[in-house]
PDB file with one MODEL, atoms N, CA, C and O in Angstrom:
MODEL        1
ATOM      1  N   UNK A   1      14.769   1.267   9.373  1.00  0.00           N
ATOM      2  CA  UNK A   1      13.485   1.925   9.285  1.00  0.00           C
ATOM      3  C   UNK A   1      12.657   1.267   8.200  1.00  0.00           C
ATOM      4  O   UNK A   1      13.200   0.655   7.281  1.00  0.00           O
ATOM      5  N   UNK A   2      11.500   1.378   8.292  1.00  0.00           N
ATOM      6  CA  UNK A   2      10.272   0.814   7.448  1.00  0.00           C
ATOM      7  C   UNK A   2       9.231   1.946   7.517  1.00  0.00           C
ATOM      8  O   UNK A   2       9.052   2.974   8.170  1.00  0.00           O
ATOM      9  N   UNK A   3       8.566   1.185   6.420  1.00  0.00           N
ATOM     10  CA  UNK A   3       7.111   1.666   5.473  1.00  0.00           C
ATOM     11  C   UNK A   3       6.204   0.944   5.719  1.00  0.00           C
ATOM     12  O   UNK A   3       6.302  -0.195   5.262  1.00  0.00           O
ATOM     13  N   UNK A   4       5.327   1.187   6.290  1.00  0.00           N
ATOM     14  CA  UNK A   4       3.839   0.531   6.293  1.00  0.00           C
ATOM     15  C   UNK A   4       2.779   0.679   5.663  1.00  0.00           C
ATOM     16  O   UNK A   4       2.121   1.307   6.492  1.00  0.00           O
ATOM     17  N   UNK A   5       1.900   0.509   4.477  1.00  0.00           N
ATOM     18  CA  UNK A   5       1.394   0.791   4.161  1.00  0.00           C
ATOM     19  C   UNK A   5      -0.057   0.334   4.221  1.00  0.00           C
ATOM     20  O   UNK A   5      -0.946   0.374   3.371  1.00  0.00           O
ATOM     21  N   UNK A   6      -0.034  -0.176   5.653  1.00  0.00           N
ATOM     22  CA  UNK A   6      -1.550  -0.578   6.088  1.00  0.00           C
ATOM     23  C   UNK A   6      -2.689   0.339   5.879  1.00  0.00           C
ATOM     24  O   UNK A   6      -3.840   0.223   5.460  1.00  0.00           O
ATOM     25  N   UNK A   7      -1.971   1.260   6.309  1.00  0.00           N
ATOM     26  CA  UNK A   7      -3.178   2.707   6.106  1.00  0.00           C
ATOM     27  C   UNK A   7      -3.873   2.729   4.742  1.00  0.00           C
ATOM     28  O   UNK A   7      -5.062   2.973   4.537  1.00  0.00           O
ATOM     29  N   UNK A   8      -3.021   2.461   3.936  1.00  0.00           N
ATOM     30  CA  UNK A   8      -3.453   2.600   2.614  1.00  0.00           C
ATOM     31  C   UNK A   8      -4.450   1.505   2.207  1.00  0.00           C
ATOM     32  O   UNK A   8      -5.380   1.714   1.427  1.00  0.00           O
ATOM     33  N   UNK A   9      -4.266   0.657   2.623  1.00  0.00           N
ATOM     34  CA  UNK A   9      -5.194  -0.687   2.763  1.00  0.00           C
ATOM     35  C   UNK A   9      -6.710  -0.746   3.013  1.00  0.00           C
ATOM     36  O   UNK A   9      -7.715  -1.091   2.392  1.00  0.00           O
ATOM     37  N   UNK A  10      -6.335  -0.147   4.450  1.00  0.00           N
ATOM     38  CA  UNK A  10      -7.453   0.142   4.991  1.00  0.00           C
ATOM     39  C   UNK A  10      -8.331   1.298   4.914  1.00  0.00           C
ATOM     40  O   UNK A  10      -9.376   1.350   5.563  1.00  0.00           O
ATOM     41  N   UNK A  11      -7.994   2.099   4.246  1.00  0.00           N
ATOM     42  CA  UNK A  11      -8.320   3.527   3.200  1.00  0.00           C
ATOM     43  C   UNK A  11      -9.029   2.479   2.089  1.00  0.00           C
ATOM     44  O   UNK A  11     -10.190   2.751   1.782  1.00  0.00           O
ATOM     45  N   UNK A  12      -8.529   1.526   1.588  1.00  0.00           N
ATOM     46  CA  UNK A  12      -9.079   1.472  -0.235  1.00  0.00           C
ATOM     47  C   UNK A  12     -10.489   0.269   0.839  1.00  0.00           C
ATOM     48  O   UNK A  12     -11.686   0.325   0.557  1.00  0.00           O
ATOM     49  N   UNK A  13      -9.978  -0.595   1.890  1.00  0.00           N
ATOM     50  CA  UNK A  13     -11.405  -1.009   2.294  1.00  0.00           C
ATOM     51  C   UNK A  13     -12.663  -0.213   2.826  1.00  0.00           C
ATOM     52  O   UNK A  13     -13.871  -0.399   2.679  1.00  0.00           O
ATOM     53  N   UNK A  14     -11.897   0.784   3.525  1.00  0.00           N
ATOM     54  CA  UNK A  14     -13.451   1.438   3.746  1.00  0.00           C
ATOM     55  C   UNK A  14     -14.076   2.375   2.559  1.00  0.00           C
ATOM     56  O   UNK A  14     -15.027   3.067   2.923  1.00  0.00           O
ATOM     57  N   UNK A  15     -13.672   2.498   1.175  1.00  0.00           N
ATOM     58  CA  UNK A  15     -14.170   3.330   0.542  1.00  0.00           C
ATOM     59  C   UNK A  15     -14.363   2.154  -0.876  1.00  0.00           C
ATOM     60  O   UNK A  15     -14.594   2.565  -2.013  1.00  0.00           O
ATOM     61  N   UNK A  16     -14.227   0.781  -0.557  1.00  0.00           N
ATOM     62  CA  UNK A  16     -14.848  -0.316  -1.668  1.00  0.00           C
ATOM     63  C   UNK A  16     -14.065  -0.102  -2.801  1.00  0.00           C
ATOM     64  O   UNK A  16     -14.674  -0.342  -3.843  1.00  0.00           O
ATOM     65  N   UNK A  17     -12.719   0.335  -2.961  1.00  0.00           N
ATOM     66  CA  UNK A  17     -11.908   0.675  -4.146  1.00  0.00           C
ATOM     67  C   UNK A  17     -10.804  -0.741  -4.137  1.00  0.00           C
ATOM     68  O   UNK A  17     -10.246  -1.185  -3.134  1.00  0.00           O
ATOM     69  N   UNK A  18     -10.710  -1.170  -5.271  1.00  0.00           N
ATOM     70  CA  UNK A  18      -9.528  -2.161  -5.045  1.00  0.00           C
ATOM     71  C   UNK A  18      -8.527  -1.872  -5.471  1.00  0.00           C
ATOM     72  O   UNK A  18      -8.352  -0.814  -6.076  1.00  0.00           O
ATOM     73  N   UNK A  19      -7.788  -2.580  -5.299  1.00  0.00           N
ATOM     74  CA  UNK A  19      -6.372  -2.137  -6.035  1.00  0.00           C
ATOM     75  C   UNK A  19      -5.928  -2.341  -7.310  1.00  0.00           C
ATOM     76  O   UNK A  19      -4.796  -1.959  -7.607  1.00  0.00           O
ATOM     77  N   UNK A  20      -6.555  -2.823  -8.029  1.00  0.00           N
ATOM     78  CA  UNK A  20      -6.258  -2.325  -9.419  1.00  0.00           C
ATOM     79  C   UNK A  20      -6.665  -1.345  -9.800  1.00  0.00           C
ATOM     80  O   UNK A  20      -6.013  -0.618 -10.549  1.00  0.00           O
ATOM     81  N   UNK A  21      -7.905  -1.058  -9.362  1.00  0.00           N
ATOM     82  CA  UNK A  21      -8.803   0.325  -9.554  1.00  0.00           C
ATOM     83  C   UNK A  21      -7.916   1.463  -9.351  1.00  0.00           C
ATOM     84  O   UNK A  21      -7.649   2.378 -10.129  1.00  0.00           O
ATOM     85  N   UNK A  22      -7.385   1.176  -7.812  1.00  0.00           N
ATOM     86  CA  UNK A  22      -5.995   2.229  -7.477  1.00  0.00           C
ATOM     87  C   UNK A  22      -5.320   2.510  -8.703  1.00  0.00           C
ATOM     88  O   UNK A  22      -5.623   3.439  -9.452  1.00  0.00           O
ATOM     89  N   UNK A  23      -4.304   1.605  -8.911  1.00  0.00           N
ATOM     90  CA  UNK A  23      -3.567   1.079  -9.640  1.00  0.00           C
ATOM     91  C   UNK A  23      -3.910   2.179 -10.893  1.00  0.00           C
ATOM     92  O   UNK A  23      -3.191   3.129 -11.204  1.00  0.00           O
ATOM     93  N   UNK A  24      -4.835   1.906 -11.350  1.00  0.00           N
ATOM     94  CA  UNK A  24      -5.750   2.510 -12.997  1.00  0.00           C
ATOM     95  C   UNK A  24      -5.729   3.565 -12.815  1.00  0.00           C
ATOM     96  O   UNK A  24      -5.348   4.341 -13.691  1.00  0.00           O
ATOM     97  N   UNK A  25      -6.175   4.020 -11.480  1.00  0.00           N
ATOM     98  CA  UNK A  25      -6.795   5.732 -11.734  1.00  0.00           C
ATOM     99  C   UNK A  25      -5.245   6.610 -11.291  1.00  0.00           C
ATOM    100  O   UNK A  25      -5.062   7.734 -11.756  1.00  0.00           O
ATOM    101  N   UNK A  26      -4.438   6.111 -10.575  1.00  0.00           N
ATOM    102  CA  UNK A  26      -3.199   6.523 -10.455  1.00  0.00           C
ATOM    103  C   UNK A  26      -2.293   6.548 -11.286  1.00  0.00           C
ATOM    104  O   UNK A  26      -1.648   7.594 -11.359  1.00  0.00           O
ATOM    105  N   UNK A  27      -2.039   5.738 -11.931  1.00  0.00           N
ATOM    106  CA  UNK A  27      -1.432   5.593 -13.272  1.00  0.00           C
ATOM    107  C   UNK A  27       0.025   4.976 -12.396  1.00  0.00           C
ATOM    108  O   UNK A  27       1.088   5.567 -12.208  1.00  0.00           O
ATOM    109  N   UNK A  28      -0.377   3.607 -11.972  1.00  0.00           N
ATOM    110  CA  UNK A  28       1.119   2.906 -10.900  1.00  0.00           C
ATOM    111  C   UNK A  28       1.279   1.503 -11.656  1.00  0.00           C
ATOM    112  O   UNK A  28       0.269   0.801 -11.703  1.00  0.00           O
ATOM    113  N   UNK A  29       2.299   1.091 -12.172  1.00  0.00           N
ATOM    114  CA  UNK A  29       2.978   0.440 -13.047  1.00  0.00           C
ATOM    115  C   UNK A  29       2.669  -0.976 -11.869  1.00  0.00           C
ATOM    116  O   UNK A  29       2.925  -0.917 -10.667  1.00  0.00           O
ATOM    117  N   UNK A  30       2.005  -2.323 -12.663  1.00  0.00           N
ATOM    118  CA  UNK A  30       1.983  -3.092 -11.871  1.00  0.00           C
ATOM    119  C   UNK A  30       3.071  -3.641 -10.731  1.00  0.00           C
ATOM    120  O   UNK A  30       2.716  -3.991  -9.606  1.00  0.00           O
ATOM    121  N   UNK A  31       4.809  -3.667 -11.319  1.00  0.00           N
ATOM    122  CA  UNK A  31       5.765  -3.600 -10.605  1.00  0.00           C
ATOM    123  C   UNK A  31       5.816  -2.832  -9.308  1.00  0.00           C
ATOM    124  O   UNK A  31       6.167  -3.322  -8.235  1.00  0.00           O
ATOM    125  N   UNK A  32       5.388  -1.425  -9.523  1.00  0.00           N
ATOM    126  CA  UNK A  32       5.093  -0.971  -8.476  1.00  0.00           C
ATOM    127  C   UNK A  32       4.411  -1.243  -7.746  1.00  0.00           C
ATOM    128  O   UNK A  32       4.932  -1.905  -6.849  1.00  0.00           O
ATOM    129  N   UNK A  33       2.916  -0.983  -7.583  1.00  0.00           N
ATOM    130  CA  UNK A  33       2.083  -1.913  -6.823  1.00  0.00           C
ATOM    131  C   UNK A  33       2.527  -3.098  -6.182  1.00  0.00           C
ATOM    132  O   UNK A  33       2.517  -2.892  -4.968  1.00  0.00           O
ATOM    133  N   UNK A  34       2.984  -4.457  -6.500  1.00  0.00           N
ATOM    134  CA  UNK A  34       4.182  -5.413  -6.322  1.00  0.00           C
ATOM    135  C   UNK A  34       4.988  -4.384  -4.835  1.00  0.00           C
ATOM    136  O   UNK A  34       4.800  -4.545  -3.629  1.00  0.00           O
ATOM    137  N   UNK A  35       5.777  -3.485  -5.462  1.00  0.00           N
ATOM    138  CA  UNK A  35       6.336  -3.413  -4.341  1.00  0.00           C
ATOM    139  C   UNK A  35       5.583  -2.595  -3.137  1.00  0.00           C
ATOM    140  O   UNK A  35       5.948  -2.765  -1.974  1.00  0.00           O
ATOM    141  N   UNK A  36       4.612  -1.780  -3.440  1.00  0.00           N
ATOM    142  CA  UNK A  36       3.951  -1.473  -2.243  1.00  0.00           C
ATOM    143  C   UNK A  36       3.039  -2.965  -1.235  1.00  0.00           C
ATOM    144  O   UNK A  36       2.734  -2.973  -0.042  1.00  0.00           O
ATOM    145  N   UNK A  37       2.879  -3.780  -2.020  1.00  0.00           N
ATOM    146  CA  UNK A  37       2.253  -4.874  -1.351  1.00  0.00           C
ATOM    147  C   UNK A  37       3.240  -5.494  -0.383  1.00  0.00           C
ATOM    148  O   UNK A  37       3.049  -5.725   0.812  1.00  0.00           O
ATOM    149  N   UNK A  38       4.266  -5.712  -1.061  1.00  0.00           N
ATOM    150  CA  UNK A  38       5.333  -6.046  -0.249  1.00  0.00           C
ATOM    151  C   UNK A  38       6.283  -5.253   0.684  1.00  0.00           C
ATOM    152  O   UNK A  38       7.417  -5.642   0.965  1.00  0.00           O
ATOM    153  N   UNK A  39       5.694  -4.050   1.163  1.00  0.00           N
ATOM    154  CA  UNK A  39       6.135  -2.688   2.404  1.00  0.00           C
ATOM    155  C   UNK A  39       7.130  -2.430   1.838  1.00  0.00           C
ATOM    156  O   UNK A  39       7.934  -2.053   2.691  1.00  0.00           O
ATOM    157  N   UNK A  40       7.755  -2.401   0.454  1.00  0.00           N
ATOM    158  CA  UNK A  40       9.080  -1.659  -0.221  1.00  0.00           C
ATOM    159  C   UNK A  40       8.529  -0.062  -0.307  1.00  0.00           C
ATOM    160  O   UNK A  40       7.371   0.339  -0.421  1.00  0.00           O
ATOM    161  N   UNK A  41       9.892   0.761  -0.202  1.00  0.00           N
ATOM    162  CA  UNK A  41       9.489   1.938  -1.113  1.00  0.00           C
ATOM    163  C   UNK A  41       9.561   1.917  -2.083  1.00  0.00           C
ATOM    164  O   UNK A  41      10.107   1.109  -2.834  1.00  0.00           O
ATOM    165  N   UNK A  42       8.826   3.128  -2.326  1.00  0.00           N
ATOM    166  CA  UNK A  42       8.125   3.468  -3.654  1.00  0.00           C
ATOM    167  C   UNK A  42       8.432   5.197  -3.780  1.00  0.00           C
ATOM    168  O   UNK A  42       8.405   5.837  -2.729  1.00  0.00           O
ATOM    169  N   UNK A  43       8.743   5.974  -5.178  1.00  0.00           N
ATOM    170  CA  UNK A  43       8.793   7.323  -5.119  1.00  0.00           C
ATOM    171  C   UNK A  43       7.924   8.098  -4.393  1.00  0.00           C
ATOM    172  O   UNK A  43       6.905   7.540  -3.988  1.00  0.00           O
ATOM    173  N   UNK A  44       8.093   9.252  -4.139  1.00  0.00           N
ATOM    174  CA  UNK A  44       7.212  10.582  -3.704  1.00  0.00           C
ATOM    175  C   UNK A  44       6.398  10.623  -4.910  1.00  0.00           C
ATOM    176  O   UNK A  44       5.198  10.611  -4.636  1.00  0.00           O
ATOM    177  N   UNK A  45       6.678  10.672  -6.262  1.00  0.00           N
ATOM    178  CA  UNK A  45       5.645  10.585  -7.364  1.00  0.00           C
ATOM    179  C   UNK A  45       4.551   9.816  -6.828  1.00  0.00           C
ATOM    180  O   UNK A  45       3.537  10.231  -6.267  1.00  0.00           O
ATOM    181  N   UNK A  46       4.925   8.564  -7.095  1.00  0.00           N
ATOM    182  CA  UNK A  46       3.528   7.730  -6.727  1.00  0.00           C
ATOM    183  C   UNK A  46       2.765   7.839  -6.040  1.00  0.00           C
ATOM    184  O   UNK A  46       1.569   7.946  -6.308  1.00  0.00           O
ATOM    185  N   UNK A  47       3.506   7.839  -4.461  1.00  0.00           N
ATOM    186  CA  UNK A  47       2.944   8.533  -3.315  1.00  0.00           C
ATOM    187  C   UNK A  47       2.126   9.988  -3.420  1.00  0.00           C
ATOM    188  O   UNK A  47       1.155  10.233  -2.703  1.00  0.00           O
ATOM    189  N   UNK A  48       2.482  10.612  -4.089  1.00  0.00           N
ATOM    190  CA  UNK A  48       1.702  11.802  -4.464  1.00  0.00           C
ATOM    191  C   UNK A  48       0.753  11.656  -5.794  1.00  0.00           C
ATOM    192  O   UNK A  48       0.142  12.648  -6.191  1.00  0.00           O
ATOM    193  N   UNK A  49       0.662  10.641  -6.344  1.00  0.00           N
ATOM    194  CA  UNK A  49      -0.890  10.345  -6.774  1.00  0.00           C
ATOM    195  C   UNK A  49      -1.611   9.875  -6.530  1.00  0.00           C
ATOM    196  O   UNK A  49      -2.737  10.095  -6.976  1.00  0.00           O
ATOM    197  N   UNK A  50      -1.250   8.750  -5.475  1.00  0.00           N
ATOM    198  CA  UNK A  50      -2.169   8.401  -5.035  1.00  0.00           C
ATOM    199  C   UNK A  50      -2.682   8.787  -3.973  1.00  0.00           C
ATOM    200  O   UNK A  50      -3.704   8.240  -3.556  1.00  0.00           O
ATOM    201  N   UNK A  51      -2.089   9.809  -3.305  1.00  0.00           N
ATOM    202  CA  UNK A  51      -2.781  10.842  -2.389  1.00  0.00           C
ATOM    203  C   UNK A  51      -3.977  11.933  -2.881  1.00  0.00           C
ATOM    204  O   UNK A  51      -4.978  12.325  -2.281  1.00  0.00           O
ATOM    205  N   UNK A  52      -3.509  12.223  -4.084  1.00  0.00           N
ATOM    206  CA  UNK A  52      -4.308  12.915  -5.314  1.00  0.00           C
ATOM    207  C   UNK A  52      -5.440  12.227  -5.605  1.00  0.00           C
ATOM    208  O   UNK A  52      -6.515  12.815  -5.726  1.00  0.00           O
ATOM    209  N   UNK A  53      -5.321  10.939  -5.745  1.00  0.00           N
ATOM    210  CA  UNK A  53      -7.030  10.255  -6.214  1.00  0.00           C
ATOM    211  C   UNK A  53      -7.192  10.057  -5.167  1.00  0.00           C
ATOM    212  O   UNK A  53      -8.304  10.503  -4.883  1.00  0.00           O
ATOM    213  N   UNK A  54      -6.620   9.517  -4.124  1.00  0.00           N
ATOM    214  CA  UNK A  54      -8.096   9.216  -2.615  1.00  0.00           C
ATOM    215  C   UNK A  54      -8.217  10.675  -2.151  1.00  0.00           C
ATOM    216  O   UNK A  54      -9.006  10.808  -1.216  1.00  0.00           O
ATOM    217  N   UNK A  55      -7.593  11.861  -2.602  1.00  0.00           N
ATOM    218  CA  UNK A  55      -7.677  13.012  -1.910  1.00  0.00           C
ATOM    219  C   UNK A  55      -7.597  12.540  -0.227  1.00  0.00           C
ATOM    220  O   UNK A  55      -8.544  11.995   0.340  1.00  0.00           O
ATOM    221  N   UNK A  56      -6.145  12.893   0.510  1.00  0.00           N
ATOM    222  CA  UNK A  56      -5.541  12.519   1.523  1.00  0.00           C
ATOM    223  C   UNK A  56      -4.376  12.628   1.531  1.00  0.00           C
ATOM    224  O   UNK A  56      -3.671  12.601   0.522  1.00  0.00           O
ATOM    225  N   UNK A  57      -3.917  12.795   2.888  1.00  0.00           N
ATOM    226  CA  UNK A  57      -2.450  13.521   2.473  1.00  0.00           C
ATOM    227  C   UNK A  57      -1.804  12.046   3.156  1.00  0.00           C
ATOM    228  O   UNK A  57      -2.452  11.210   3.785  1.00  0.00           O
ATOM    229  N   UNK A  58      -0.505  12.010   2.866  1.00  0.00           N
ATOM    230  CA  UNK A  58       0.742  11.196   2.968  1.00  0.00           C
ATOM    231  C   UNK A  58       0.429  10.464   4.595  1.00  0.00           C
ATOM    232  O   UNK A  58       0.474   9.235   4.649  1.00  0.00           O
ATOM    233  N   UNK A  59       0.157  11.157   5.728  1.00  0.00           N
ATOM    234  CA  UNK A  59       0.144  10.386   6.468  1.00  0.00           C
ATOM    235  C   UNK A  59      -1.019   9.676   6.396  1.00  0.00           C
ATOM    236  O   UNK A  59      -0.761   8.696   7.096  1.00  0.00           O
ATOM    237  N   UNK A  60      -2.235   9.533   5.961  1.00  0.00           N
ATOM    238  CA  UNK A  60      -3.348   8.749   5.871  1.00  0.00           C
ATOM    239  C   UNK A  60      -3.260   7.538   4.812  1.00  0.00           C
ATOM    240  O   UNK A  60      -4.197   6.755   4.655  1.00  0.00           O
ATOM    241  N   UNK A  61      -2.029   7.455   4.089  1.00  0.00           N
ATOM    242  CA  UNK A  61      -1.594   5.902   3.077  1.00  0.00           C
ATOM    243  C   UNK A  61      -0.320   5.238   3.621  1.00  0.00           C
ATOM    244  O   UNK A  61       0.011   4.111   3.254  1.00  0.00           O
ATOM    245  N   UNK A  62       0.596   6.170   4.761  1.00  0.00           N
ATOM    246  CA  UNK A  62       1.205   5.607   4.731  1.00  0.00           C
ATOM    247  C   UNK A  62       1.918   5.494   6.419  1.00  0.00           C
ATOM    248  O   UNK A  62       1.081   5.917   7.217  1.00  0.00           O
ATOM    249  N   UNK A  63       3.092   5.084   7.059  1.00  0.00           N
ATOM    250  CA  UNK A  63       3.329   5.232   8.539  1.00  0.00           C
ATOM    251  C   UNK A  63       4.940   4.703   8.313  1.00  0.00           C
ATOM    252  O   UNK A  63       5.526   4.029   7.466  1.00  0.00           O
ATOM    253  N   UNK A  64       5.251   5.305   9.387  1.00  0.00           N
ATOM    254  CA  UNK A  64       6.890   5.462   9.163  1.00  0.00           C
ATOM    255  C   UNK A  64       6.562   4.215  10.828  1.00  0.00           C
ATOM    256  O   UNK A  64       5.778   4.254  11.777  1.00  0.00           O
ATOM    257  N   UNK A  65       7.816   3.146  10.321  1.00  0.00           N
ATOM    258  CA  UNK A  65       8.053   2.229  11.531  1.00  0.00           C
ATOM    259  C   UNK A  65       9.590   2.553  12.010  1.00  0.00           C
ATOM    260  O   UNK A  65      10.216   2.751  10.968  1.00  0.00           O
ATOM    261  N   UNK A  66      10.296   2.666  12.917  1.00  0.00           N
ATOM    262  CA  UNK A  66      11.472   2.704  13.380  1.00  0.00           C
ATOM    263  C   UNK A  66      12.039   1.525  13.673  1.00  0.00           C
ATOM    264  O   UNK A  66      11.570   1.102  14.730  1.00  0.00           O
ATOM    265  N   UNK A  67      12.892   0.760  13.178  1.00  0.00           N
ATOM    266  CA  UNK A  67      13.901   0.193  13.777  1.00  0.00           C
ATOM    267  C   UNK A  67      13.994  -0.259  14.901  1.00  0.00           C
ATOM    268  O   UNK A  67      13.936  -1.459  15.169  1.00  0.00           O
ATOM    269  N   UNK A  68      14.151   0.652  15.703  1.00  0.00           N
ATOM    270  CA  UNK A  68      14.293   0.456  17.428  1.00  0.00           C
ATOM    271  C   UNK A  68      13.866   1.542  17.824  1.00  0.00           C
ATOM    272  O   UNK A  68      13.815   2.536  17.100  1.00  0.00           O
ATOM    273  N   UNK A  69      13.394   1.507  19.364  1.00  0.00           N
ATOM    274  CA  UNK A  69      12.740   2.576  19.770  1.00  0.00           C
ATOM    275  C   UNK A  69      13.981   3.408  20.130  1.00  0.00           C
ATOM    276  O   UNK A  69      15.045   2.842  20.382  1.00  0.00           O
ATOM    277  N   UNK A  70      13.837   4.973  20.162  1.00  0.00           N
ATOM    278  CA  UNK A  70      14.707   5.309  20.467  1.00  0.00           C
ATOM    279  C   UNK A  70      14.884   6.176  22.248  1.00  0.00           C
ATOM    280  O   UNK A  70      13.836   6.419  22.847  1.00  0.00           O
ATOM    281  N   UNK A  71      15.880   6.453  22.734  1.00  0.00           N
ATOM    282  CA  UNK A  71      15.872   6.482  24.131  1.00  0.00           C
ATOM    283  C   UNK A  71      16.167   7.578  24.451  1.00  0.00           C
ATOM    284  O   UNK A  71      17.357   7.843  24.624  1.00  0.00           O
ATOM    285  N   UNK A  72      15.189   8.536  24.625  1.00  0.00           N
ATOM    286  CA  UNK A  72      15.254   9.703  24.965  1.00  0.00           C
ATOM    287  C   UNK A  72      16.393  10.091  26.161  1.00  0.00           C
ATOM    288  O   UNK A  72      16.795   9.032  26.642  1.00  0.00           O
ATOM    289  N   UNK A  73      17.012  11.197  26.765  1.00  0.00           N
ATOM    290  CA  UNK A  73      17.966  11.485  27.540  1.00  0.00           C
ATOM    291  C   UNK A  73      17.374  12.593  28.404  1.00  0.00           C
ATOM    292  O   UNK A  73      18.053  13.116  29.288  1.00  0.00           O
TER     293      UNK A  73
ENDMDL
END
């Protein structure tokens, strides 16, 4: 399973915010950031501030990818 965090991307382009700006007003340790760029996880903390400054909940920064599809019965 994977993390996508395109959403979040495309959230900070349509509202002209960059990511350090993120970064600043969230209070996310450059390491971190690092790993959200690179589709790693990252805590529910983080994730929940930075849902807090764009005001938006969890599914609008982020998308759950599966593995394999799975095969219903």
């Amino acid at each position: 399973m994977a993390i996508s965090y395109n959403k979040l991307w495309k959230l900070l382009i349509d509202r002209k915010i960059s990511a350090a700006e993120l970064r600043k007003q969230a209070d996310i340790a450059p390491n971190t950031m690092t790993r959200i760029r690179k589709e790693q996880e990252v805590t529910m903390q983080v994730l929940c501030r930075i849902c807090a400054v764009l005001d938006v909940d969890f599914g609008d920064i982020i998308e759950f990818i599966p593995d394999e599809p799975h095969i219903k019965k």
